[in-house]
C-alpha positions as semicolon CSV with decimal commas, in nm:
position;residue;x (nm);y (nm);z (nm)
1;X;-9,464;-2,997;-9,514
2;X;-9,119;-3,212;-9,587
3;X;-8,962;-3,313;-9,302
4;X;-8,579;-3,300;-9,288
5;X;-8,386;-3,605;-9,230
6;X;-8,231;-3,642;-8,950
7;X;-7,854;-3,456;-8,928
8;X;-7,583;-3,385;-8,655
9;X;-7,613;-2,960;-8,501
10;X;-7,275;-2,865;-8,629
11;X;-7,386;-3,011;-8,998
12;X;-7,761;-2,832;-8,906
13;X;-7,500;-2,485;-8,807
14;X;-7,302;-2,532;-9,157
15;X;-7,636;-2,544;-9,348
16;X;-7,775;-2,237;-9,254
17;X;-7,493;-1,998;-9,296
18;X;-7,582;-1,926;-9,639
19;X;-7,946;-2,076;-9,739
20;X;-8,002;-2,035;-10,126
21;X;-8,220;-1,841;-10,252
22;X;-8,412;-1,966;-10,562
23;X;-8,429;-1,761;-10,890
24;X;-8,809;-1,675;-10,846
25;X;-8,743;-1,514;-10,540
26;X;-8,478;-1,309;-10,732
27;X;-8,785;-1,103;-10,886
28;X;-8,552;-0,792;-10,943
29;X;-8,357;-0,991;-11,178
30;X;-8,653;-1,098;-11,396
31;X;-8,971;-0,902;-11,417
32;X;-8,818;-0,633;-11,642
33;X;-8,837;-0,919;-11,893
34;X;-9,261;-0,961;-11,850
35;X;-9,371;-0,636;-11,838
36;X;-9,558;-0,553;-12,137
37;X;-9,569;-0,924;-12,248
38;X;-9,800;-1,192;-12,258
39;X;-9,681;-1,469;-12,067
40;X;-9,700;-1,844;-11,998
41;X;-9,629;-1,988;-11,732
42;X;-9,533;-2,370;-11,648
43;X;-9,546;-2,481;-11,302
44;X;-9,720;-2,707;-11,009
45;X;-9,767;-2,663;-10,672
46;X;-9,351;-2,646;-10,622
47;X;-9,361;-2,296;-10,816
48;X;-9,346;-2,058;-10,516
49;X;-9,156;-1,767;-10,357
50;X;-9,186;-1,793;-10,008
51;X;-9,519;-1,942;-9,916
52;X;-9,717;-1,778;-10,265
53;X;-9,736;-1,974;-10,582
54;X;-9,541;-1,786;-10,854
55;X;-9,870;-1,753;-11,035
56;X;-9,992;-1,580;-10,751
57;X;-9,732;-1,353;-10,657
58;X;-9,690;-1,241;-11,071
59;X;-10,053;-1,165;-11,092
60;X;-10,019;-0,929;-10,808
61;X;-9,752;-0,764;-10,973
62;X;-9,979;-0,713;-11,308
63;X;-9,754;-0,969;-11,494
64;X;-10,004;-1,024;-11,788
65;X;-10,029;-1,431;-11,746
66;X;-10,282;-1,569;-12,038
67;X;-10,204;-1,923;-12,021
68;X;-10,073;-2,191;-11,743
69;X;-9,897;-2,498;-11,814
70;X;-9,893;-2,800;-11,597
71;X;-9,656;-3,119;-11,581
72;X;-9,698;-3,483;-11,447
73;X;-9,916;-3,476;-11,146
74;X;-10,074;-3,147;-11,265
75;X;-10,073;-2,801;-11,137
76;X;-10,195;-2,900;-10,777
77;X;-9,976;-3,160;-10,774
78;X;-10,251;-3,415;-10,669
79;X;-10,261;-3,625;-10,966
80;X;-10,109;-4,013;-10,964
81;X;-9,785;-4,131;-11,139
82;X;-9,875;-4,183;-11,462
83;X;-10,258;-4,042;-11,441
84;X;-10,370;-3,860;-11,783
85;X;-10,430;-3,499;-11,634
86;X;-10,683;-3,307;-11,823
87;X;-10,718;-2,947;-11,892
88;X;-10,929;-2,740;-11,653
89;X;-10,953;-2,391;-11,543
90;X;-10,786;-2,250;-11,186
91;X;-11,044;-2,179;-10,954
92;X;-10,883;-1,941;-10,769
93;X;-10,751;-1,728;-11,074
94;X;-11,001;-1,853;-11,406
95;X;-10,689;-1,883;-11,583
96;X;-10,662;-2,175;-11,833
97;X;-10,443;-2,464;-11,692
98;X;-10,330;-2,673;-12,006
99;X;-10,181;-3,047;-11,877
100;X;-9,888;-3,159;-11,993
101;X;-9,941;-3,468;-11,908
102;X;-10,245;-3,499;-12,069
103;X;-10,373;-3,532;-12,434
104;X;-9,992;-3,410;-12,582
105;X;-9,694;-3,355;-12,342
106;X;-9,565;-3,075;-12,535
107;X;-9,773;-2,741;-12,577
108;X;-9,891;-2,747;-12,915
109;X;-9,891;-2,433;-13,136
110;X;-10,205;-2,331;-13,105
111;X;-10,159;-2,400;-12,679
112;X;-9,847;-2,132;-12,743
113;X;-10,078;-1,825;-12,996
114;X;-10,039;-1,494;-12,848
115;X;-9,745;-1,582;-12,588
116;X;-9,435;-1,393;-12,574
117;X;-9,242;-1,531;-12,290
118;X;-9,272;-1,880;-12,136
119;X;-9,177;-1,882;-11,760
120;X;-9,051;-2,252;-11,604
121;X;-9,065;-2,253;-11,264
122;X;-9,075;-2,663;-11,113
123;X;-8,885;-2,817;-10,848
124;X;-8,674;-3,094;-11,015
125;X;-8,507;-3,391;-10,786
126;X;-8,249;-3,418;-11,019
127;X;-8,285;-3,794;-11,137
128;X;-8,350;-3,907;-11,562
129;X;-8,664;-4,079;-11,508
130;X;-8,829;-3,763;-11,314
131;X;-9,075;-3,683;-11,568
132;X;-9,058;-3,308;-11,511
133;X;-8,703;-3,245;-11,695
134;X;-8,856;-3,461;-11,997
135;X;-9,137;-3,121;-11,999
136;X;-8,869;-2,939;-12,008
137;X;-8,775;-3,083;-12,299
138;X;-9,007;-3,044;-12,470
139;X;-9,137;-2,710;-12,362
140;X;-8,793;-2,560;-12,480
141;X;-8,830;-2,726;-12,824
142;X;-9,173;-2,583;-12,874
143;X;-9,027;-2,233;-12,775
144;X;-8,746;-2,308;-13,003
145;X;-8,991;-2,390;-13,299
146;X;-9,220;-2,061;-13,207
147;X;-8,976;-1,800;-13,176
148;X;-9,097;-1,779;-12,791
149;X;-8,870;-1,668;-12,520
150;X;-8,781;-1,881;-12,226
151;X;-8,700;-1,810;-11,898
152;X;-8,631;-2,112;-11,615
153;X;-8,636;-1,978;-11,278
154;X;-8,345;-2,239;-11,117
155;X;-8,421;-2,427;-10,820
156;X;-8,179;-2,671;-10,574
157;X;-8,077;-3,006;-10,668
158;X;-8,169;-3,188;-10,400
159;X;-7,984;-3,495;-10,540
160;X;-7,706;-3,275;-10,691
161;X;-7,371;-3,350;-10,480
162;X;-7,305;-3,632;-10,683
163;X;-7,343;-3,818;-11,045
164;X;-7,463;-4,228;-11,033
165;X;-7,590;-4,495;-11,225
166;X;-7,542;-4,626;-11,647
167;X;-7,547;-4,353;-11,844
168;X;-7,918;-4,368;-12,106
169;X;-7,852;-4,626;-12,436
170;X;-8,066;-4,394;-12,638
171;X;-8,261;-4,697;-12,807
172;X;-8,385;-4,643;-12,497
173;X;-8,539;-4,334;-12,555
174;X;-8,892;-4,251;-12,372
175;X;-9,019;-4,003;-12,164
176;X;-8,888;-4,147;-11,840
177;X;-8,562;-4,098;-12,018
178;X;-8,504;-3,858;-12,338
179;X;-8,093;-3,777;-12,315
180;X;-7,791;-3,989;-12,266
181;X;-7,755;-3,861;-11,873
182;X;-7,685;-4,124;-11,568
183;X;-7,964;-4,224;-11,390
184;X;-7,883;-3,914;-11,107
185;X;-7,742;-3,630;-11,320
186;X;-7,605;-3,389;-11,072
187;X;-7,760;-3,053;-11,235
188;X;-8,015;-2,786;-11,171
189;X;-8,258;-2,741;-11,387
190;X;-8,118;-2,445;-11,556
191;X;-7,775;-2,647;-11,563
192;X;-7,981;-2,885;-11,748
193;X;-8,188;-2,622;-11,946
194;X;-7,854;-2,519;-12,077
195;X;-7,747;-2,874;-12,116
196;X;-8,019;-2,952;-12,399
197;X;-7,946;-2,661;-12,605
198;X;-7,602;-2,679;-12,574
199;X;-7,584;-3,047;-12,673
200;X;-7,823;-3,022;-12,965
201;X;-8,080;-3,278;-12,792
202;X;-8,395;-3,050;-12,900
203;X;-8,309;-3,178;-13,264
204;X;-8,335;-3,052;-13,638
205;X;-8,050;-2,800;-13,509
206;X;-8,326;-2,591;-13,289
207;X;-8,186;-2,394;-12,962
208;X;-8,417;-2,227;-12,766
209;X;-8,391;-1,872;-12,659
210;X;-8,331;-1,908;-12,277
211;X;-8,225;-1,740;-11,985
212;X;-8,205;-1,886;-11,637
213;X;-8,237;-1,689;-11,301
214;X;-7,966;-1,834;-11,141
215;X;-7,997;-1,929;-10,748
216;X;-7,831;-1,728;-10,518
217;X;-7,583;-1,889;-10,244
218;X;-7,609;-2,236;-10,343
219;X;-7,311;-2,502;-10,445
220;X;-7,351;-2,861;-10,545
221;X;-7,289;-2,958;-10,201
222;X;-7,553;-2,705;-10,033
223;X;-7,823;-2,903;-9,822
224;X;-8,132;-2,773;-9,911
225;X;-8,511;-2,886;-9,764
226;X;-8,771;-2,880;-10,019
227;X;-9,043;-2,626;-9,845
228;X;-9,291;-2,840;-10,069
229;X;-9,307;-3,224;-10,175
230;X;-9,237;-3,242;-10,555
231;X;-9,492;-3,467;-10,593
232;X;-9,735;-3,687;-10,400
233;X;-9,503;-3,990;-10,303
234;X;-9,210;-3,766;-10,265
235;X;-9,334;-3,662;-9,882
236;X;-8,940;-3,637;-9,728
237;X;-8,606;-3,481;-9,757
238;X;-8,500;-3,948;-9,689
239;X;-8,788;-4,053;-10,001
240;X;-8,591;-3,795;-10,234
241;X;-8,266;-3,919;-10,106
242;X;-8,392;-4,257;-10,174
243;X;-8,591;-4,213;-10,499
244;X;-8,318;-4,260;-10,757
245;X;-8,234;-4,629;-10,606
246;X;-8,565;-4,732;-10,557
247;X;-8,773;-4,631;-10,865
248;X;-8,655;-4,895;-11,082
249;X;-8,888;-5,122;-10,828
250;X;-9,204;-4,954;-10,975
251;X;-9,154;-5,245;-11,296
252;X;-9,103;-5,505;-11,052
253;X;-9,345;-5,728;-10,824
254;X;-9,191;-5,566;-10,526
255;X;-9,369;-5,250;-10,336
256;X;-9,195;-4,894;-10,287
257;X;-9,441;-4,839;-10,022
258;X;-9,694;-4,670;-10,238
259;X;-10,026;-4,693;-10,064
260;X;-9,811;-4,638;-9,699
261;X;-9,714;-4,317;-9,484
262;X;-9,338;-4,434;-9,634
263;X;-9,354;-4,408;-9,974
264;X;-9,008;-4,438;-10,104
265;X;-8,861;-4,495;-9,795
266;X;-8,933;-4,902;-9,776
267;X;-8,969;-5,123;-9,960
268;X;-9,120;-5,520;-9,947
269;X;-9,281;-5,853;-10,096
270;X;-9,511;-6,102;-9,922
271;X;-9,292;-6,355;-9,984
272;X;-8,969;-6,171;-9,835
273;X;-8,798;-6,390;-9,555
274;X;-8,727;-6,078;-9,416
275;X;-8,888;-6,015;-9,041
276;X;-8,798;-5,661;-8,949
277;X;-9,058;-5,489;-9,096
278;X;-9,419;-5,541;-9,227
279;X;-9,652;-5,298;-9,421
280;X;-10,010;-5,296;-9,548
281;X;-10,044;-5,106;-9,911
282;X;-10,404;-4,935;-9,901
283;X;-10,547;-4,701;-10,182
284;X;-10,423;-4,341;-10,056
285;X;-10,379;-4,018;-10,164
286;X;-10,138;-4,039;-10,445
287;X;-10,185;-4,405;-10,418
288;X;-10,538;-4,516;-10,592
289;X;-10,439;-4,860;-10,674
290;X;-10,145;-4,934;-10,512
291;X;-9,918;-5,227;-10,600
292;X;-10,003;-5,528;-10,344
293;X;-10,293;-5,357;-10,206
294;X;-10,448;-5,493;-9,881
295;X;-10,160;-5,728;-9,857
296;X;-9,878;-5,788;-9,579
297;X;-9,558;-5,700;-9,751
298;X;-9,213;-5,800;-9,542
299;X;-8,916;-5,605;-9,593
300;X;-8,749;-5,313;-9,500
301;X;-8,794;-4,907;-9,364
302;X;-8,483;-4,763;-9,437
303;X;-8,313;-4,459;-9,321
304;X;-8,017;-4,223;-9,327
305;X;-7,801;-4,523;-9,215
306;X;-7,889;-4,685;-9,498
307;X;-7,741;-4,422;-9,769
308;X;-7,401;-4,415;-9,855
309;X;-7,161;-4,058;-9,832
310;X;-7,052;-3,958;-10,040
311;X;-7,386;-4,049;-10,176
312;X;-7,493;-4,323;-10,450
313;X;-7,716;-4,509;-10,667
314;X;-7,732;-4,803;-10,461
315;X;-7,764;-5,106;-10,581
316;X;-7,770;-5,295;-10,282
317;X;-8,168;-5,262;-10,220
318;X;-8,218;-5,435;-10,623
319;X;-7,945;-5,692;-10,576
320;X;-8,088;-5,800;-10,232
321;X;-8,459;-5,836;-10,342
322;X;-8,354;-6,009;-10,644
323;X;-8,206;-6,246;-10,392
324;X;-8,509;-6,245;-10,135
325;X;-8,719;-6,355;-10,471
326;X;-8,442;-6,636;-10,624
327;X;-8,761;-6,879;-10,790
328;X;-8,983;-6,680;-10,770
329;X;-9,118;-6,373;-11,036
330;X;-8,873;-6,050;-10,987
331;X;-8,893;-5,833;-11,273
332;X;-9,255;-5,766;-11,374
333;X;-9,242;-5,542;-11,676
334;X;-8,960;-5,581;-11,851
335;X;-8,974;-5,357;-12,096
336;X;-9,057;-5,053;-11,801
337;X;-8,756;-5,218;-11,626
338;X;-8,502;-5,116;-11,921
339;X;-8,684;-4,777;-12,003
340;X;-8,587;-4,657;-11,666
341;X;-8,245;-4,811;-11,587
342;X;-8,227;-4,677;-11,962
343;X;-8,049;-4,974;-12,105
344;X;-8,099;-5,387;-12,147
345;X;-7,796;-5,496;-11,963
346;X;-7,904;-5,424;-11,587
347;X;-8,174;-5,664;-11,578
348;X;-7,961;-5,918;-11,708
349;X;-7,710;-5,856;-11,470
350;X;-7,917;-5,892;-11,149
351;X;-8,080;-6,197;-11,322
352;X;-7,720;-6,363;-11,328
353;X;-7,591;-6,265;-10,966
354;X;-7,355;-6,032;-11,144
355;X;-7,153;-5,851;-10,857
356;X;-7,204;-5,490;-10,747
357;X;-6,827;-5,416;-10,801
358;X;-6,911;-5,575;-11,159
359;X;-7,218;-5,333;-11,261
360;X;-7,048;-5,021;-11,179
361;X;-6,762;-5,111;-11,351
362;X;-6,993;-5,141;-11,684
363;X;-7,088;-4,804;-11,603
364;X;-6,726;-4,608;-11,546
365;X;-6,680;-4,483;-11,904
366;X;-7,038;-4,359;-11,980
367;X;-6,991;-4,209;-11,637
368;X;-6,654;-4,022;-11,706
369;X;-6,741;-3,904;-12,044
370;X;-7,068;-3,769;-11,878
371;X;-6,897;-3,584;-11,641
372;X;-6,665;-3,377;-11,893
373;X;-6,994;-3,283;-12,096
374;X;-7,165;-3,241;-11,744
375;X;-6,873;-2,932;-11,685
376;X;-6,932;-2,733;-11,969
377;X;-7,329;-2,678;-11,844
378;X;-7,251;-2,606;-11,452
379;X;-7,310;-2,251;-11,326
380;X;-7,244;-2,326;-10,968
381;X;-6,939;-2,515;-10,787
């Protein structure tokens, strides 16, 4: 269960006036298209209406499901970052579970025979180096290439009241970064759906066949509570506020907190000066080998006082570790460190004490010319 940060009564009032109400609850609006049809489906454990998986609550209403499709941390949502998920079959259903984050990330023609309709149903946190709009990707473009039908049921952007961070240099390309987007994107995942096709990012002038189940009652600026952690390190509404400034840590010598209670919530070196707050990394759930494991990392637990409003990427936590580590080895792979702040020019610029007021400057035209493509894709205010 994800526990909500911390908020005033009249903000806690506001909130629940309208709650949205995600497309796969919206079943009216979308089962007309599966009856009669084979169907894939690609989810994890996020893929729910109510308190049923999707797969579930489809079976039960005889929605013929031959095939299901799994992303990074796999369809259980147990798996590390970055662990190679195999196929398997779901106990609970003997349906075939095919990773995508396994042997190929995108289904493979043979993966797709007999499927009419794909279903996408996966609780983004809308930031470029979350793996799961990178599946997206490439899920579409297989649909695209074999004439299969896709529907994305949308889900809230949890990070979507605002756009941050440089913009992707696309010699940057990987899969912890496939389109030129800012580091925090500001789009559901049927904005973005629509995005990729509508941009021509799927390549060799392909466009996938899509519709989106829009959410119901939902702005940009709706607070939403994810009913279910995304993934294992993502635990609270504060580690998903805090994800898209801290990641970029995860190629550096210092420790997100993996292997804690507070992943993505502190963050710390043994050889901080700082005093205010100590933690022990031990393997975990979600945490096998954590980064500094079994040693005393000083540093920092961070909290809602910590985040800016309107929110941002904040630099502050990189700039101030860089600092805390002047001598002493920072940036551990560099070539990770680039892939996710999707360019060559941030690293330098923390190497060389390069102002915060600097940094974002370098990013204010990518930014702006971002946010007039970013318009043509939204379908909510």
């Amino acid at each position: 269960m994800i526990f909500s940060c911390a908020r005033s009564n009249q903000e806690d009032a506001l909130a629940w006036m309208d709650v949205p109400i995600v497309g796969a609850s919206q079943t009216e609006n979308y089962l007309h298209l599966l009856e009669g049809k084979k169907i894939g489906v690609v989810t994890n454990q996020s893929g729910r209406i109510d308190e049923t998986h999707l797969v579930d609550s489809l079976l039960a209403l005889n929605v013929n499901i031959v095939r299901v499709f799994s992303p990074e941390h796999g369809f259980r949502g147990d798996a590390d970052a970055g662990e190679h998920v195999n196929n398997q079959v779901d106990k609970k259903t003997g349906l075939q579970l095919i990773s995508l984050y396994g042997t190929n990330k995108k289904p493979t023609k043979s993966q797709l025979d007999g499927l009419e309709v794909l279903v996408f149903d996966i609780q983004d946190v809308g930031v470029r180096f979350y793996t799961y709009i990178s599946t997206l990707h490439y899920v579409m473009q297989a649909c695209a290439e074999n004439n299969i039908k896709l529907i994305v049921l949308d889900r809230p952007n949890p990070n979507g009241s605002y756009v941050d961070g440089p913009v992707l240099d696309t010699n940057f390309t990987s899969f912890v970064g496939m389109h030129p987007v800012p580091i925090v994107h500001g789009m559901t995942i049927g904005e973005y759906a629509k995005m990729i096709n509508g941009e021509g990012w799927l390549g060799n002038d392909l466009v996938t066949d899509l519709k989106i189940i829009p959410l119901a009652n939902y702005s940009h600026d709706s607070y939403y509570s994810l009913p279910v952690p995304p993934s294992p390190n993502l635990r609270s509404d504060l580690s998903i506020q805090l994800y898209p400034s801290l990641c970029l840590f995860e190629a550096t010598t210092v420790s997100i907190g993996r292997g804690t209670e507070f992943p993505f919530e502190i963050y710390g070196h043994p050889a901080f000066k700082s005093e205010s707050y100590s933690f022990v990394p031990k393997s975990s759930f979600g945490a096998k080998s954590p980064k500094m494991e079994g040693e005393t990392c000083k540093g920092y637990r961070l909290s809602n006082n910590d985040l800016s409003f309107p929110r941002k990427f904040e630099l502050s936590f990189l700039i101030n570790a860089c600092q805390e580590l002047e001598g002493q080895k920072f940036i551990e792979t560099s070539r990770f460190f680039n892939l996710l702040a999707g360019n060559d020019v941030l690293q330098q610029q923390l190497i060389d004490h390069v102002s915060e007021e600097e940094i974002r400057a370098s990013w204010s035209a990518g930014l702006e010319e971002y946010r007039k493509i970013r318009l043509r894709y939204l379908l909510y205010p």
